[in-house]
C-alpha positions as protocol buffer text, in pm:
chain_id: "A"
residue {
  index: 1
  type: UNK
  ca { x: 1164 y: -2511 z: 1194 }
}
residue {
  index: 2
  type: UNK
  ca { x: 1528 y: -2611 z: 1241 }
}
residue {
  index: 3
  type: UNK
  ca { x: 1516 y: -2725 z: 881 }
}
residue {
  index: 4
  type: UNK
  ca { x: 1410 y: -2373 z: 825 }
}
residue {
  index: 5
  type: UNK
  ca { x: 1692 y: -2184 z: 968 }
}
residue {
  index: 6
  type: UNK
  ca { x: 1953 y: -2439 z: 896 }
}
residue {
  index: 7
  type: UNK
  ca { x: 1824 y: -2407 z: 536 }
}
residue {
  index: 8
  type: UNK
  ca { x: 1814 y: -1992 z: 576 }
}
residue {
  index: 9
  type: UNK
  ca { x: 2218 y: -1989 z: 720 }
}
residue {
  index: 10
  type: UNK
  ca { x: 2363 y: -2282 z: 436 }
}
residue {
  index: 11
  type: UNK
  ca { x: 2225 y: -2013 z: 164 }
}
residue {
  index: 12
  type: UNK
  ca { x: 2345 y: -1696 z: 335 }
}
residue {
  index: 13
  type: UNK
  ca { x: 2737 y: -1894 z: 418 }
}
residue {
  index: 14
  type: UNK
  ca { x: 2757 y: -1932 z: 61 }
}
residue {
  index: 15
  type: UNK
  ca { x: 2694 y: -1537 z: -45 }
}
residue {
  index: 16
  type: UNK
  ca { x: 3025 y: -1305 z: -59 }
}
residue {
  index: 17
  type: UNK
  ca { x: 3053 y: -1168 z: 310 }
}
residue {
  index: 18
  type: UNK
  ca { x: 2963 y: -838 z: 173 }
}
residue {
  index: 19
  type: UNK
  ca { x: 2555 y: -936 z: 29 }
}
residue {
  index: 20
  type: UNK
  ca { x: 2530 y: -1063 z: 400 }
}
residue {
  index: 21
  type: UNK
  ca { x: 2555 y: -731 z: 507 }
}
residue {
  index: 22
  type: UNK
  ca { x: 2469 y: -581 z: 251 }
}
residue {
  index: 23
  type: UNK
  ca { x: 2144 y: -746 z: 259 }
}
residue {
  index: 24
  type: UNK
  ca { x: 2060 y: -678 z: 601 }
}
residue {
  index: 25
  type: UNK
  ca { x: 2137 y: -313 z: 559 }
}
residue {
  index: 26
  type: UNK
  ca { x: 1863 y: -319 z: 306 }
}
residue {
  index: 27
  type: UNK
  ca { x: 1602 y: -520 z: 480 }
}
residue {
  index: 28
  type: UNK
  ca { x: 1671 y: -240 z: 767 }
}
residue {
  index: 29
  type: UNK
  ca { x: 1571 y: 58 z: 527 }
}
residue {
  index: 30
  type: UNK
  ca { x: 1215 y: -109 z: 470 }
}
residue {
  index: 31
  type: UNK
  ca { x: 910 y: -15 z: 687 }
}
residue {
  index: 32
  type: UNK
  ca { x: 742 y: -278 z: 893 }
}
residue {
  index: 33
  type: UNK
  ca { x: 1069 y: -461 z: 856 }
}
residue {
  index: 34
  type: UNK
  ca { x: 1295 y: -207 z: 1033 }
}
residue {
  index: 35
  type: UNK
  ca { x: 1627 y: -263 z: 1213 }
}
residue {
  index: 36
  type: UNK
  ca { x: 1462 y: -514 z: 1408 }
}
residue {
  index: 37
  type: UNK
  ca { x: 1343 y: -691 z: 1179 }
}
residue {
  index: 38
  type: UNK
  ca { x: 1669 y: -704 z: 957 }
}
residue {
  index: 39
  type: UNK
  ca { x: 1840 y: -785 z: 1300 }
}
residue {
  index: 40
  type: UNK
  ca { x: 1644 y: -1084 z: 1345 }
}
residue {
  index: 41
  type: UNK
  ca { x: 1667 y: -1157 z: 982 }
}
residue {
  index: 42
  type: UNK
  ca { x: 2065 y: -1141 z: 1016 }
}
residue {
  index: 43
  type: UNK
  ca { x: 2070 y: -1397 z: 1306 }
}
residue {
  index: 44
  type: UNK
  ca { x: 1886 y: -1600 z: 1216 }
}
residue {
  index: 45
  type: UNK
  ca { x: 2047 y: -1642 z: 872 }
}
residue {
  index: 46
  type: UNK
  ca { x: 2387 y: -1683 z: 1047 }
}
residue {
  index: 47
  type: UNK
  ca { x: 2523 y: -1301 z: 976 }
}
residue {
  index: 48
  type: UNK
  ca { x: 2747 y: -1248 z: 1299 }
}
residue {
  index: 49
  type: UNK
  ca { x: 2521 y: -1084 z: 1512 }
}
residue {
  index: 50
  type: UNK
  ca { x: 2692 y: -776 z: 1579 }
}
residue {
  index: 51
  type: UNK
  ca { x: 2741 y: -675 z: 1218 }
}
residue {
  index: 52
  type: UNK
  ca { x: 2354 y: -804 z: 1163 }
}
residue {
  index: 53
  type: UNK
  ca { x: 2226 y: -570 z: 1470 }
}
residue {
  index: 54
  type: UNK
  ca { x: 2453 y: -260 z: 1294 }
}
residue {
  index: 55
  type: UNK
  ca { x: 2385 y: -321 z: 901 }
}
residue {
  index: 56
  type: UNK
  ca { x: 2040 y: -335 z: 1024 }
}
residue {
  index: 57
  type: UNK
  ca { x: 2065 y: -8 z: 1208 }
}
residue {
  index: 58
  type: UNK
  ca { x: 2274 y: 183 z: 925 }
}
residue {
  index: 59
  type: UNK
  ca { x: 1981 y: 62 z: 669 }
}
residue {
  index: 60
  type: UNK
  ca { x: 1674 y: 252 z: 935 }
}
residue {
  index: 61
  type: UNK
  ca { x: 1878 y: 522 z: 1015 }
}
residue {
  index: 62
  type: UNK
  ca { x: 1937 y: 584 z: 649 }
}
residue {
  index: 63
  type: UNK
  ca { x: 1576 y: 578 z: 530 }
}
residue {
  index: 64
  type: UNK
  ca { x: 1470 y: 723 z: 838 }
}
residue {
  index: 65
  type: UNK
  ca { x: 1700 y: 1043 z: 710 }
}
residue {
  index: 66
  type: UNK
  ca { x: 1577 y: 1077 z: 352 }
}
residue {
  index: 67
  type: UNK
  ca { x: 1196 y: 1056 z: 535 }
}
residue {
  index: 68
  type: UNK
  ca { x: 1251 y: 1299 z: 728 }
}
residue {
  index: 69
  type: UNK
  ca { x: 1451 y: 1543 z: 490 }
}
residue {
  index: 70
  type: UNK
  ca { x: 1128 y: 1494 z: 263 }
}
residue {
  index: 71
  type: UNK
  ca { x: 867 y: 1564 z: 496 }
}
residue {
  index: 72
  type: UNK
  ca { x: 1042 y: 1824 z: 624 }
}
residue {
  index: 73
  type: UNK
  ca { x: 1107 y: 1996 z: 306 }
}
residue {
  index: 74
  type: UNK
  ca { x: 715 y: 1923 z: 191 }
}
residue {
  index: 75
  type: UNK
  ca { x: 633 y: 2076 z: 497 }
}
residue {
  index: 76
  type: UNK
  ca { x: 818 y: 2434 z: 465 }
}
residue {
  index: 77
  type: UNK
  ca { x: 694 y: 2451 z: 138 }
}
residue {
  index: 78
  type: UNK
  ca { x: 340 y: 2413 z: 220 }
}
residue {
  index: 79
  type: UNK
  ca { x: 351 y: 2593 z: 543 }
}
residue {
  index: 80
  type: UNK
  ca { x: 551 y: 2892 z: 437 }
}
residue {
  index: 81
  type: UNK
  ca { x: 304 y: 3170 z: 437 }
}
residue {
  index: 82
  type: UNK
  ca { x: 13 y: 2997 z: 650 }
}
residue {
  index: 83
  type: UNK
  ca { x: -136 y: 3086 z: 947 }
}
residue {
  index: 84
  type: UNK
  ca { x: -147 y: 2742 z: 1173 }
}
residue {
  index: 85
  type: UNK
  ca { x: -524 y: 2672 z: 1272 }
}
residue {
  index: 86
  type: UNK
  ca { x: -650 y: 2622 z: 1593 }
}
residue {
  index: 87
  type: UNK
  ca { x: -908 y: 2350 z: 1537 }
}
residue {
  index: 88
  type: UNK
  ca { x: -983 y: 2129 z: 1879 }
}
residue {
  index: 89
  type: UNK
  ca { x: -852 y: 1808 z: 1678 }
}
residue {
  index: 90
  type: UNK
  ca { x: -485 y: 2004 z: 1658 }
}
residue {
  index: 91
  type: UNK
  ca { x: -484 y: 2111 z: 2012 }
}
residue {
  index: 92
  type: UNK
  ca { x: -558 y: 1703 z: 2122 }
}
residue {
  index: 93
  type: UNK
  ca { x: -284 y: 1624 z: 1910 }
}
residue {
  index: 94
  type: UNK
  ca { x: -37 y: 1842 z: 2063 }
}
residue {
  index: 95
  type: UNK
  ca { x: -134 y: 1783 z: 2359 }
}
residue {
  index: 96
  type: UNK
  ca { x: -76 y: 1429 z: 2335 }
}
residue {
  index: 97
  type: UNK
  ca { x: 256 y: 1548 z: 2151 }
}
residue {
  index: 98
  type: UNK
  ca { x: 388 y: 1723 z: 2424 }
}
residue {
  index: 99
  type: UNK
  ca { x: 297 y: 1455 z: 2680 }
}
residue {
  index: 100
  type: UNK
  ca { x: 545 y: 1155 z: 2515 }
}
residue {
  index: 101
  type: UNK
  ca { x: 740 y: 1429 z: 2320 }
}
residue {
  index: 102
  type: UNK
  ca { x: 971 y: 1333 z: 2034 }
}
residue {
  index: 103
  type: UNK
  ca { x: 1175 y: 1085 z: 2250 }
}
residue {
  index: 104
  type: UNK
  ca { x: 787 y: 902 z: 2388 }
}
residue {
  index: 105
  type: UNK
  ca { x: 708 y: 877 z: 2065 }
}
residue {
  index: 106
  type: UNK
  ca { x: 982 y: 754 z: 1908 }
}
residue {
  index: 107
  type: UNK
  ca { x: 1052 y: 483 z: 2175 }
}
residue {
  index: 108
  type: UNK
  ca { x: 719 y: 401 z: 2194 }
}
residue {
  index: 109
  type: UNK
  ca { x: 618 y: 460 z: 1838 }
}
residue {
  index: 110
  type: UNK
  ca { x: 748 y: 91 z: 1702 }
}
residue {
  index: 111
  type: UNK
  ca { x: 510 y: -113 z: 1917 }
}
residue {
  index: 112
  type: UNK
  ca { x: 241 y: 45 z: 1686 }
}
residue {
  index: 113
  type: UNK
  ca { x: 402 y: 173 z: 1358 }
}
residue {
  index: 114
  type: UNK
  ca { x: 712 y: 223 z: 1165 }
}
residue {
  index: 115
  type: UNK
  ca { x: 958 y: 448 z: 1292 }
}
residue {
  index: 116
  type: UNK
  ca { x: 938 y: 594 z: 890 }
}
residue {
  index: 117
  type: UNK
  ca { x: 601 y: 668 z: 980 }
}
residue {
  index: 118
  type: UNK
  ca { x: 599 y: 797 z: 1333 }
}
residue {
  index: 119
  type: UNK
  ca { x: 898 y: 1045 z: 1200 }
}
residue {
  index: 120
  type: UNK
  ca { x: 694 y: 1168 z: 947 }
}
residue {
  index: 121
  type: UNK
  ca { x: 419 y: 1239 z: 1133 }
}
residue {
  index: 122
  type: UNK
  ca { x: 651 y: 1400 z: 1404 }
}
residue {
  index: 123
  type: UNK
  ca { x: 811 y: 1623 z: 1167 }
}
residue {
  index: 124
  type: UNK
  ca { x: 481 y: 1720 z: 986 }
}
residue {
  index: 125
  type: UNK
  ca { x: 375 y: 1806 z: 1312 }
}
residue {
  index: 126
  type: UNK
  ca { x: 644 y: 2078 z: 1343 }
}
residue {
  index: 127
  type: UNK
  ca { x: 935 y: 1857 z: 1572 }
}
residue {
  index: 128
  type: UNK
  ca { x: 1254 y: 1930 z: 1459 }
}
residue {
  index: 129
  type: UNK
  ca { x: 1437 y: 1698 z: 1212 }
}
residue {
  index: 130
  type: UNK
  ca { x: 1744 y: 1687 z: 1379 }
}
residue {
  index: 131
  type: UNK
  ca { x: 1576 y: 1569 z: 1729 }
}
residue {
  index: 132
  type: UNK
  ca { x: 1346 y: 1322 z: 1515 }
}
residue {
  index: 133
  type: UNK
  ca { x: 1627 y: 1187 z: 1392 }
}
residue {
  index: 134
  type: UNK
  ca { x: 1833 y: 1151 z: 1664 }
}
residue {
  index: 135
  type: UNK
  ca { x: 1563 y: 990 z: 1905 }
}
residue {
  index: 136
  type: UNK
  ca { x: 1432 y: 760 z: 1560 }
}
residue {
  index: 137
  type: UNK
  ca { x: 1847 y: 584 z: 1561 }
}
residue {
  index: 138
  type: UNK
  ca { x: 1845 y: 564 z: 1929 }
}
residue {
  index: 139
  type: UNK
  ca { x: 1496 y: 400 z: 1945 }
}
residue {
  index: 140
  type: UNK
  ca { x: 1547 y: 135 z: 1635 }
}
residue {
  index: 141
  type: UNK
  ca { x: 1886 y: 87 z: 1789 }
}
residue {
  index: 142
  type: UNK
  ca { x: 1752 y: -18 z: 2113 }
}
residue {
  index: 143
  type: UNK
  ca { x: 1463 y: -236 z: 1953 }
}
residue {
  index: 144
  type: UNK
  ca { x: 1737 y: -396 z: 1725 }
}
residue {
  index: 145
  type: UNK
  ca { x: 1970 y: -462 z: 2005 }
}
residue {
  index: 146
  type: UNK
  ca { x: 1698 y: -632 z: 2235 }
}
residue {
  index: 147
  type: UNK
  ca { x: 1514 y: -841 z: 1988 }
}
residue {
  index: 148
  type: UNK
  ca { x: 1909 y: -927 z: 1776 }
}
residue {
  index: 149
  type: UNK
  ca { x: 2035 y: -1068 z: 2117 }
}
residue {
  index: 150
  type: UNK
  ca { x: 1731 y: -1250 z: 2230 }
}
residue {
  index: 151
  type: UNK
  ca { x: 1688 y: -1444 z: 1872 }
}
residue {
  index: 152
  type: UNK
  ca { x: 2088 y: -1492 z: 1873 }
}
residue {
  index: 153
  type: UNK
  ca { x: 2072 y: -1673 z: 2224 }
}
residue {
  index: 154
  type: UNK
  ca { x: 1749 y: -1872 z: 2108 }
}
residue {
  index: 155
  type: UNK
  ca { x: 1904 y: -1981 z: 1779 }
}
residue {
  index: 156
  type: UNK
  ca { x: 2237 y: -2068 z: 1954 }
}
residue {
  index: 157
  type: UNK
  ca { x: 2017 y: -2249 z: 2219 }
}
residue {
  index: 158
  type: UNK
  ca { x: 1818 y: -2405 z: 1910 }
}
residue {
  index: 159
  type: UNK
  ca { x: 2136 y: -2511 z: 1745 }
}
residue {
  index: 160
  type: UNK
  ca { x: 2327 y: -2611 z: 2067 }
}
């Protein structure tokens, strides 16, 4: 595994400081790979960890924005002259909605799904963009943080 990472960090060293961030920013803006993901990424390939955890961030927060302005705007126009139903499956789900509420589901949302996915959902639902987005960067930023620390302290233990 060593090999691996030693391998991972003499490839990334010998890119233009700008495609290692670059890069990471990217990797963030993918579901399933997330700022965590492109956090750990980062680290591991020997991006400073600080500017890893942030490109990784910027990347989420970015698609999480143009997710959310699209589902949003899909939304309006399909909902603009409809009546909402009342249907027992749409009063469990807002029940369950307003129990974890936007900031529940958003901190809780990445142990399941992508945070692209659990904002789309939330703003389909009818939660407000700006909240969705807000509590989406302040829940990948927290994920990214924990999980960019603990693989920088095992991979300088690993190296050490």
């Amino acid at each position: 595994m060593t090999d691996i990472v030693t391998g991972l960090q003499e490839l990334t060293q010998s890119l233009p400081p700008l495609l290692r961030w670059v890069g990471v920013l990217l990797a963030g803006a993918v579901p399933y790979v997330e700022a965590e993901g492109a956090a750990v990424l980062g680290v591991v390939a020997g991006v400073n960890p600080v500017v890893a955890i942030l490109a990784g961030i910027v990347g989420n927060a970015i698609a999480l924005a143009v997710v959310i302005w699209l589902i949003g705007a899909a939304r309006s126009g399909v909902t603009r002259h409809r009546v909402a139903e009342k249907s027992p499956k749409r009063q469990r789900m807002r029940r369950v909605f307003d129990r974890y509420g936007v900031p529940g589901v958003s901190l809780l949302g990445p142990l399941l799904l992508p945070s692209h996915v659990t904002a789309a959902a939330m703003v389909g639902f009818g939660a407000p963009r700006s909240r969705v987005f807000v509590w989406g960067v302040i829940a990948v930023s927290l994920w990214a943080i924990v999980l960019g620390v603990v693989v920088h302290l095992g991979v300088s233990a690993a190296v050490a």
